[in-house]
MARTITOR-637579 format. One line per 3 residues: number of its first residue (from 1); for each residue x, y, z of N, C-alpha, C. Coordinates in steps of 0.05 Angstrom, whole numbers, plus 5000, padded with zeros to 4 digits. Atoms other than C-alpha are relative to their C-alpha. Example, Ala and Ser with C-alpha at 12.3 -4.5 7.8 and 13.67 -1.06 7.14 Angstrom:
1> 5018 4976 5000 5246 4910 5156 5018 5024 5000; 4984 4976 4999 5273 4979 5143 4985 5022 5014
This chain:
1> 4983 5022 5005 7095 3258 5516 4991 4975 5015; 5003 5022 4975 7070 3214 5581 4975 4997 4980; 5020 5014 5023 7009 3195 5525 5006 4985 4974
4> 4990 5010 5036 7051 3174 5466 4999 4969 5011; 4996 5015 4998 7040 3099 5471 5037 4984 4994; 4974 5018 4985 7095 3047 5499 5026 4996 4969
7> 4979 5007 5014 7131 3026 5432 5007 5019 4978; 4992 4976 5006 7122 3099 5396 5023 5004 5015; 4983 4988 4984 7161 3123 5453 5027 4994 5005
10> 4975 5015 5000 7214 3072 5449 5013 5002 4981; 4992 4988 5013 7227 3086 5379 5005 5028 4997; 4991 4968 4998 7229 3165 5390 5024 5004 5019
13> 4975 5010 4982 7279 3145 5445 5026 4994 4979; 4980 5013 5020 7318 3107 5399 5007 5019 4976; 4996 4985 5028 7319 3158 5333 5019 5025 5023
16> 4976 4972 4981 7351 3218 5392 5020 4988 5006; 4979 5018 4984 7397 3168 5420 5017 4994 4976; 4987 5001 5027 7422 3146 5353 5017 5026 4985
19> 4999 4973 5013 7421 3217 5327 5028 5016 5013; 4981 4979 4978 7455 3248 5391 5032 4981 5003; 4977 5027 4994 7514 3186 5401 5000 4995 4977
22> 4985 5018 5027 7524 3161 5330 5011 5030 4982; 4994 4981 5028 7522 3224 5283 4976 4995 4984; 5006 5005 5030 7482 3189 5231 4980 4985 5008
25> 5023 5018 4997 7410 3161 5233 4989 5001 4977; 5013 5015 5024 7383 3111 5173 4985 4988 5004; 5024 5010 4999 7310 3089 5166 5010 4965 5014
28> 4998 5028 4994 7346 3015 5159 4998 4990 5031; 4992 5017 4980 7370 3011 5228 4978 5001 5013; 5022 4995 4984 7303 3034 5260 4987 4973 4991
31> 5020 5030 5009 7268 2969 5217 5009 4982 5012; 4989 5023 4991 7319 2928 5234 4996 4991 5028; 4998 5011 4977 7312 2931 5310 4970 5008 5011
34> 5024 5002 4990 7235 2945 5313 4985 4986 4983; 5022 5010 5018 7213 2910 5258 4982 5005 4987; 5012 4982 5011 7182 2961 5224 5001 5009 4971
37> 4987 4998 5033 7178 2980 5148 5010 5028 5004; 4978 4978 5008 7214 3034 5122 4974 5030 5001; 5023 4977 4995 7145 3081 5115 5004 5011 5035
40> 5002 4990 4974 7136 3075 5187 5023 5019 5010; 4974 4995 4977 7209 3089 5214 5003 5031 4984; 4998 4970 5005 7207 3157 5161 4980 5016 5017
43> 5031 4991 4983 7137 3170 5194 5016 5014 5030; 4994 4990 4975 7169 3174 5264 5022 5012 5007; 4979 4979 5004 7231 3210 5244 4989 5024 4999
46> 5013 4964 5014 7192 3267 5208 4979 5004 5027; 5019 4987 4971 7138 3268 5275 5025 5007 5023; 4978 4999 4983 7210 3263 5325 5010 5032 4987
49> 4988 4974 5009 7236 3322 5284 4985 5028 4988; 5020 4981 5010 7172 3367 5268 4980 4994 5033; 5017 5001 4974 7130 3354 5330 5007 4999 5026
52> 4992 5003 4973 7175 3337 5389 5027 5016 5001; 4973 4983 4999 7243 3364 5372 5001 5015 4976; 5001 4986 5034 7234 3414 5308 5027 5017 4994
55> 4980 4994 5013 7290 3414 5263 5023 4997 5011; 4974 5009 4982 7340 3379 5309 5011 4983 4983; 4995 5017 5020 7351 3328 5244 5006 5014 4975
58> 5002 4987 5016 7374 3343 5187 5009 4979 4979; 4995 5031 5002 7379 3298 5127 5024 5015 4984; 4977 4982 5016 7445 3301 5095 5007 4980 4975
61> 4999 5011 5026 7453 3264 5021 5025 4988 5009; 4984 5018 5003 7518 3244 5034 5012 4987 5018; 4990 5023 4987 7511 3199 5088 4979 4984 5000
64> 5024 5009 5004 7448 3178 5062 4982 4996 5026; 5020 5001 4979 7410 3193 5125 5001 5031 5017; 5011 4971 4980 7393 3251 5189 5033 4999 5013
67> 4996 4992 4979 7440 3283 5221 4998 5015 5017; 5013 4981 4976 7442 3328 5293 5004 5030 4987; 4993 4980 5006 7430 3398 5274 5024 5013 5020
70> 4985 4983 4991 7481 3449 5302 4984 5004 5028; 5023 4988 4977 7462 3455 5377 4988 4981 5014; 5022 5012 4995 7417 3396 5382 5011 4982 5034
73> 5007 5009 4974 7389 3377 5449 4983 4982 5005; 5025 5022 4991 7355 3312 5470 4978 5008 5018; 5027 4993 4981 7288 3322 5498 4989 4985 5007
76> 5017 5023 5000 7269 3248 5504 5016 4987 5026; 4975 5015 4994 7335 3227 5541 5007 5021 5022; 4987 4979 4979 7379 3259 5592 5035 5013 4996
79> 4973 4997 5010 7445 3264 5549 5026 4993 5010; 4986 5018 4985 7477 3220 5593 5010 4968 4976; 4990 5035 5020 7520 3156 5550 4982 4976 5019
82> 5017 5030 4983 7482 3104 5599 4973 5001 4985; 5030 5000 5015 7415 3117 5561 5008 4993 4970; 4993 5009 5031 7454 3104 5492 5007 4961 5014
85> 4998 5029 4992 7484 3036 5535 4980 4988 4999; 5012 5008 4994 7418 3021 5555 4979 4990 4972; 5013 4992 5026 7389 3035 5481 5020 4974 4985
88> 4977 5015 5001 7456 2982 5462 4992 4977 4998; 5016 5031 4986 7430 2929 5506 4973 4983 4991; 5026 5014 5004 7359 2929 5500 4996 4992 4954
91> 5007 5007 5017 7365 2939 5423 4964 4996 4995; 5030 4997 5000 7289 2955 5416 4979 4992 5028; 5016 5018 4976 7270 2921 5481 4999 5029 5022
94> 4983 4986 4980 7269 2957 5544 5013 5003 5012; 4981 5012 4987 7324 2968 5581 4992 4993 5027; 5002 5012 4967 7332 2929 5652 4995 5020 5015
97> 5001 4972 4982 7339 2996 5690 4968 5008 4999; 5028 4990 5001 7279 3022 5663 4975 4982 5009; 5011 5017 4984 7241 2961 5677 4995 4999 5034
100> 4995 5005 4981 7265 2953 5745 4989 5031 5015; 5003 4974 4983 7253 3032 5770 4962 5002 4999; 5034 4994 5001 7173 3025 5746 4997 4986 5024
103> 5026 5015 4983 7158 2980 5799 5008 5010 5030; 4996 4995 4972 7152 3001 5871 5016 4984 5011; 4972 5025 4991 7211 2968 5922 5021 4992 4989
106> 4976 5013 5016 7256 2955 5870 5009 5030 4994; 4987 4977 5007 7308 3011 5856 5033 4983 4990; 4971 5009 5014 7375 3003 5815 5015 5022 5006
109> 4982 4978 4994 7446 3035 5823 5013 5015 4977; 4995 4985 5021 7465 3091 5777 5027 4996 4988; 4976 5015 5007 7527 3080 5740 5012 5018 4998
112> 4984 4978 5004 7583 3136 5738 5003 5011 4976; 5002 4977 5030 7577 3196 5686 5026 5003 5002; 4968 4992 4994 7653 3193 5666 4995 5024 4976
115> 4999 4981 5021 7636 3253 5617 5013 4996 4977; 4992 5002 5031 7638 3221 5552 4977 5018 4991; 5013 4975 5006 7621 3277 5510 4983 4984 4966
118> 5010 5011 5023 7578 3255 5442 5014 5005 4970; 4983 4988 5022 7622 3294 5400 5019 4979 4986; 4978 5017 5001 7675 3245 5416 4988 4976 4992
121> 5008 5031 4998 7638 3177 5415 4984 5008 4961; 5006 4991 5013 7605 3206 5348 5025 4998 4980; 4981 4993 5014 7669 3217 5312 5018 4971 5001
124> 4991 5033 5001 7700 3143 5337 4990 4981 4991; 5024 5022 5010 7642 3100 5314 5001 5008 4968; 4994 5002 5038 7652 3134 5242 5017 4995 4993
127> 4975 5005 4999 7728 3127 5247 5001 4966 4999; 4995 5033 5001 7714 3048 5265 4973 4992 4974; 5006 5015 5031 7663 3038 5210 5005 5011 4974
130> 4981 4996 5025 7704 3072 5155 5026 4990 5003; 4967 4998 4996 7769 3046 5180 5013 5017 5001; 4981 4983 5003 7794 3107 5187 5013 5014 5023
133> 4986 4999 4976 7836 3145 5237 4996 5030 5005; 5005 4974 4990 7832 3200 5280 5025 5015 5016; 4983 4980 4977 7876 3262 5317 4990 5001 5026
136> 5006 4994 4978 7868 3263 5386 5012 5016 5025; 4995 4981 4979 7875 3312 5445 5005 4971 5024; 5014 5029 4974 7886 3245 5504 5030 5011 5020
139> 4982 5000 4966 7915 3249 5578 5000 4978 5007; 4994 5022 4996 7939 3193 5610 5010 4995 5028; 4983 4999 4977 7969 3171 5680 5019 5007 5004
142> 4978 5001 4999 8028 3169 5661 5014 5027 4987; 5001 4978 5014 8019 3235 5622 4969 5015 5002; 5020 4991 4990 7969 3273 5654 4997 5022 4985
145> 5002 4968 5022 7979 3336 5599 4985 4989 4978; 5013 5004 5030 7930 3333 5536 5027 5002 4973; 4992 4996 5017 7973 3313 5485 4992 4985 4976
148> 5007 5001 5031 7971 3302 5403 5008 4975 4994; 5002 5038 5005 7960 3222 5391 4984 5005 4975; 5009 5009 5026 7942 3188 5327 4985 4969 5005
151> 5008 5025 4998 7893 3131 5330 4986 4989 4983; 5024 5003 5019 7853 3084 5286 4985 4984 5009; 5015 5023 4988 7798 3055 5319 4989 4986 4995
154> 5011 5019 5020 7759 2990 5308 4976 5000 5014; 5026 5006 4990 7713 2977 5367 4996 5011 5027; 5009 4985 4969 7678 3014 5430 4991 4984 5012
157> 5006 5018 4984 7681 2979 5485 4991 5017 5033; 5010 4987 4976 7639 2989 5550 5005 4980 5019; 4985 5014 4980 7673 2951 5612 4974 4996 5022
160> 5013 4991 4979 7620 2963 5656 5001 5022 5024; 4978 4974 4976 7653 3021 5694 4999 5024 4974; 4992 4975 5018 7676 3059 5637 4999 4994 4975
163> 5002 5001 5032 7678 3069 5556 5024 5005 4995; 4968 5005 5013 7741 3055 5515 4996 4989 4982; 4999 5005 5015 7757 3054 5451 5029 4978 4993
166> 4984 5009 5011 7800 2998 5425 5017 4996 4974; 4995 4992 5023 7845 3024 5372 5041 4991 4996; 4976 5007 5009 7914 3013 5333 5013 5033 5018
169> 4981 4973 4984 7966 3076 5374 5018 4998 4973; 4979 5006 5016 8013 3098 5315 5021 5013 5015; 4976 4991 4976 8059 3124 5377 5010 4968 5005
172> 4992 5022 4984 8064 3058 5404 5003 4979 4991; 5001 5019 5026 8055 3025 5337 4983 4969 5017; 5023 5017 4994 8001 2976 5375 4986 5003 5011
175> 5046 4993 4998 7925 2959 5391 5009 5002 5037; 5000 4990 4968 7915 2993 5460 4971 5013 5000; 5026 4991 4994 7854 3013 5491 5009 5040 5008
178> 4994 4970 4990 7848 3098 5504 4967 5003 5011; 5021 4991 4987 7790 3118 5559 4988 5029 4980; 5015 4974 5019 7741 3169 5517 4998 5019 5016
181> 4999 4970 4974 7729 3215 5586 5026 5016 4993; 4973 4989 5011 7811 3221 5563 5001 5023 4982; 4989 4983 5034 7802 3250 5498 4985 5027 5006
184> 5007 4977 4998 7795 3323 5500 4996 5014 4980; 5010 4986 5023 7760 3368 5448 4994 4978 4978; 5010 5034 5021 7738 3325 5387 5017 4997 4980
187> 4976 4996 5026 7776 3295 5346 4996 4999 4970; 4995 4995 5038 7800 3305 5265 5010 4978 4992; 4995 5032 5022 7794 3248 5212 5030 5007 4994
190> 4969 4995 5015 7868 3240 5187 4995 4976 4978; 4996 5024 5019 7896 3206 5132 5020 4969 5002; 4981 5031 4999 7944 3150 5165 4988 4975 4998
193> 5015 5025 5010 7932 3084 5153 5011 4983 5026; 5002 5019 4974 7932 3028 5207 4996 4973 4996; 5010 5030 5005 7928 2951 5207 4984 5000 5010
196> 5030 5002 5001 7865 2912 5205 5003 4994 5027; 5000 5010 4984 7835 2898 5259 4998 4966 5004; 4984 5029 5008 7853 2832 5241 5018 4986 5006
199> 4960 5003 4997 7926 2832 5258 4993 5002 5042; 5001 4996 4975 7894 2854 5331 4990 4975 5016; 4998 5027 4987 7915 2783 5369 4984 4993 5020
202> 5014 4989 4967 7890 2808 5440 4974 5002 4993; 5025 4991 5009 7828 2824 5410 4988 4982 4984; 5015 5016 5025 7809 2765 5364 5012 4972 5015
205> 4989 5021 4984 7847 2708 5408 4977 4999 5027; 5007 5003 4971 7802 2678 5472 5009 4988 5023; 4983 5011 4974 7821 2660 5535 4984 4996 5025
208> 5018 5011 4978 7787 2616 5598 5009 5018 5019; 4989 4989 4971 7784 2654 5670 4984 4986 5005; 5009 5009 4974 7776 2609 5725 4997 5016 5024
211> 5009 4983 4970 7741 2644 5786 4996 4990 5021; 5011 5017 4978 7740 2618 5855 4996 5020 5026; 5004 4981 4985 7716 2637 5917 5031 5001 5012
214> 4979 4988 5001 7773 2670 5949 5009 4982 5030; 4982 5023 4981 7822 2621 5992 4999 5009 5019; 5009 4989 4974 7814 2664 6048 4990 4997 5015
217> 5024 4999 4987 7750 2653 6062 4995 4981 5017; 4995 5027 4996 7726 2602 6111 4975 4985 4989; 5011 5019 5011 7689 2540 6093 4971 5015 4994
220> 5034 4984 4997 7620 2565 6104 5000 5028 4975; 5000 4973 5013 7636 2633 6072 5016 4992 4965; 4996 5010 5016 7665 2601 6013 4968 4991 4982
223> 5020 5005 5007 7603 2561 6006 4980 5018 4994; 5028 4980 5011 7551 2623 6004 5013 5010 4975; 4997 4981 5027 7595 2656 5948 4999 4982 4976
226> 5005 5011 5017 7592 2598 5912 4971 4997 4996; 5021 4999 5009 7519 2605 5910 4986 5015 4990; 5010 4971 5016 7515 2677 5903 5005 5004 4965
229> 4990 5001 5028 7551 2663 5839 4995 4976 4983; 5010 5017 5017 7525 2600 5813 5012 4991 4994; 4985 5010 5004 7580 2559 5826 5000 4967 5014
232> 5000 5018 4975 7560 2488 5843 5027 4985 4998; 4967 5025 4998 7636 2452 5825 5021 5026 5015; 4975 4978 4990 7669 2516 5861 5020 5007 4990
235> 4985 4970 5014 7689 2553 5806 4989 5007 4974; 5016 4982 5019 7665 2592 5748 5030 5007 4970; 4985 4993 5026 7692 2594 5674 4988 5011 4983
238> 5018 4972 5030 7684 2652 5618 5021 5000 4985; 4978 5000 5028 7713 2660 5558 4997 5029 4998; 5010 4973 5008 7735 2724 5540 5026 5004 4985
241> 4995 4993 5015 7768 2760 5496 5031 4998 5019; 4984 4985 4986 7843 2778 5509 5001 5019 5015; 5002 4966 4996 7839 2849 5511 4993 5007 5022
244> 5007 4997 4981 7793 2847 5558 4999 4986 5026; 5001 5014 4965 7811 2797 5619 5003 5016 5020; 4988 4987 4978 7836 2851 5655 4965 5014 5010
247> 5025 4987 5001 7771 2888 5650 4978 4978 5006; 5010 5025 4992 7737 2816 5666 4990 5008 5029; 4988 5011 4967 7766 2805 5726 4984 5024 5014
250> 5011 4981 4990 7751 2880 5751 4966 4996 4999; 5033 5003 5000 7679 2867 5735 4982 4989 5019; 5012 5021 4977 7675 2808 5780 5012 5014 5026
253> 4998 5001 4976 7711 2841 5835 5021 4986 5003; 4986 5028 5002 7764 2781 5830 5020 5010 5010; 4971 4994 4999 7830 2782 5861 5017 4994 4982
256> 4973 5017 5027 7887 2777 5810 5030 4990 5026; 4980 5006 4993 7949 2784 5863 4990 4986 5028; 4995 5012 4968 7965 2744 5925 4991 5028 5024
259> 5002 4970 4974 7962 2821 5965 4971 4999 5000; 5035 4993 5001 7889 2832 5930 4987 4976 5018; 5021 5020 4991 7868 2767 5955 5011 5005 5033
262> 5003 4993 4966 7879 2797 6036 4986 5013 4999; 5025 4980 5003 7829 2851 6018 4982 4976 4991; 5022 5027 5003 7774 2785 6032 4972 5013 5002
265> 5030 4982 5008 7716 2844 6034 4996 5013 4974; 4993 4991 5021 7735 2872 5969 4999 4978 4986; 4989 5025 5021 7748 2808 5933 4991 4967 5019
268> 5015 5030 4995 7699 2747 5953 5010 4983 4984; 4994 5018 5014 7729 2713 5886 5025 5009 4995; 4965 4994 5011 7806 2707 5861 4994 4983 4975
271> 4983 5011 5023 7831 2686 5799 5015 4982 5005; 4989 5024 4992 7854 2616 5802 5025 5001 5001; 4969 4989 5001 7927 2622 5824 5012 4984 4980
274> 4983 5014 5025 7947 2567 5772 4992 5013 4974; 5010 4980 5030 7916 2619 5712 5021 5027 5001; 4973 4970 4997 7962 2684 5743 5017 5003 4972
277> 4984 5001 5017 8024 2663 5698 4985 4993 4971; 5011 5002 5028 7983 2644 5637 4992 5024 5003; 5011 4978 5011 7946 2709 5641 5014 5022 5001
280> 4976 4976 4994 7997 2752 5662 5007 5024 4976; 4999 4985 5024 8008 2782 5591 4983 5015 4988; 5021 4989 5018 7939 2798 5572 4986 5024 5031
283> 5008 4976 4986 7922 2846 5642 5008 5025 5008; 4987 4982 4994 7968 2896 5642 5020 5022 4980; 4985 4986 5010 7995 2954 5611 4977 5008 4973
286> 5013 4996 5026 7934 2957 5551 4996 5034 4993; 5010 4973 4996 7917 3029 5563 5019 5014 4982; 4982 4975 5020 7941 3088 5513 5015 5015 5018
289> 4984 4978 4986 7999 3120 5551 4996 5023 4985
């Protein structure tokens, strides 16, 4: 395998990754993100599934493409979701990680295996591009027992921390995020029906976060985080979705409350205290009880 040239290898990467995390691999998407005709991308399916992994594909007529045999085990990959992220990102490129680990002195930090299982992420990604809805096994904080939820999901979202699907709850009769590590055993297509994701406000509405360095700090120490962060007016604005400010903010580290902002080692930046009461609505409580 350490002989298969650089952009073979990236496409045989990509056809397992696809295969193993989606369910369903079609010649198209292989052209589309290597730029390849449709000969080629069969070419390195049929060598991926007769020469490196034999008979781990299978093609199935009625999803007009391969899917994982019964069993199937990546041999290119490490079956880890961070190698599907990274496959996400780069979109035919390489990913940063991988970049960064070739070269001597430079080393990157691994990102936590919350044991999303493929089964699950597999079964949500068809659920959000058929519109359709799924049974689920999900635990919760607030309900730490696996119990029998109904969801219809639209879009998988990766926070940087963790994977979560953003879906309609017909418990809670609205769009709430449910952690995938949550969902236990895999879940079954149902027949309920769900509004579009259309109707989902939080999710289609944007909203400014102002970031500053954190009032705490003193002058001087203010000033380096405004440089660490590339802040020359001393402060930082992103647009982001509703849904996700909360998941924002955590990203940066940011203090949201007055308490967080005394933890001044933890939280170099806050959340502009005049944004609090505007945002107040969109960071809390999203999660699938």
């Amino acid at each position: 395998m350490l002989s298969l040239k650089h952009e073979v290898l990236l496409r045989l990467r990509a056809i397992e990754l696809i295969a193993f995390w989606e369910g369903r691999l079609i010649t198209t998407q292989l052209m589309d993100w290597f730029g390849i005709t449709r000969q080629q991308a069969s070419s390195d399916i049929n060598r991926y599934n007769s020469e490196f992994n034999p008979e781990a594909l299978v093609h199935d007529p009625a999803v007009k493409g391969y899917i994982p045999a019964a069993g199937f085990q990546p041999v290119f990959t490490s079956g880890h979701i961070n190698d599907y992220l990274g496959l996400l990102a780069s979109q035919g490129s390489e990913p940063m990680a991988q970049i960064l680990e070739s070269h001597p002195g430079v080393a990157t930090v691994q990102l936590p295996d919350r044991t999303v299982r493929p089964e699950v992420v597999r079964e949500v990604i068809k659920a959000s591009r058929n519109a359709g809805s799924l049974k689920i096994l999900y635990a919760s904080m607030s309900n730490p027992q696996p119990h029998e939820r109904v969801i219809s999901p639209h879009t998988l979202v990766y926070t940087g921390f963790r994977w979560h699907v953003r879906a309609w709850c017909h418990k809670r009769q609205a769009f709430r995020d449910f952690l995938l590590s949550r969902i236990d055993r895999t879940p079954r297509a149902c027949a309920e029906s769900a509004p579009s994701m259309k109707n989902d406000s939080l999710w289609n509405e944007q909203i400014t976060l102002t970031l500053i360095p954190n009032l705490r700090l003193s002058d001087a120490q203010k000033a380096l985080v405004e440089r660490d962060f590339a802040m020359p007016e001393g402060r930082m604005q992103i647009n982001v979705r509703k849904a996700l400010a909360h998941y924002t903010l955590q990203r940066y580290q940011a203090a949201i409350s007055e308490e967080e902002t005394e933890r001044v080692r933890e939280h170099l930046l806050q959340l502009l205290p005049a944004d609090r009461a505007k945002l107040e609505p969109y960071l809390f409580g999203s999660e699938g009880e």
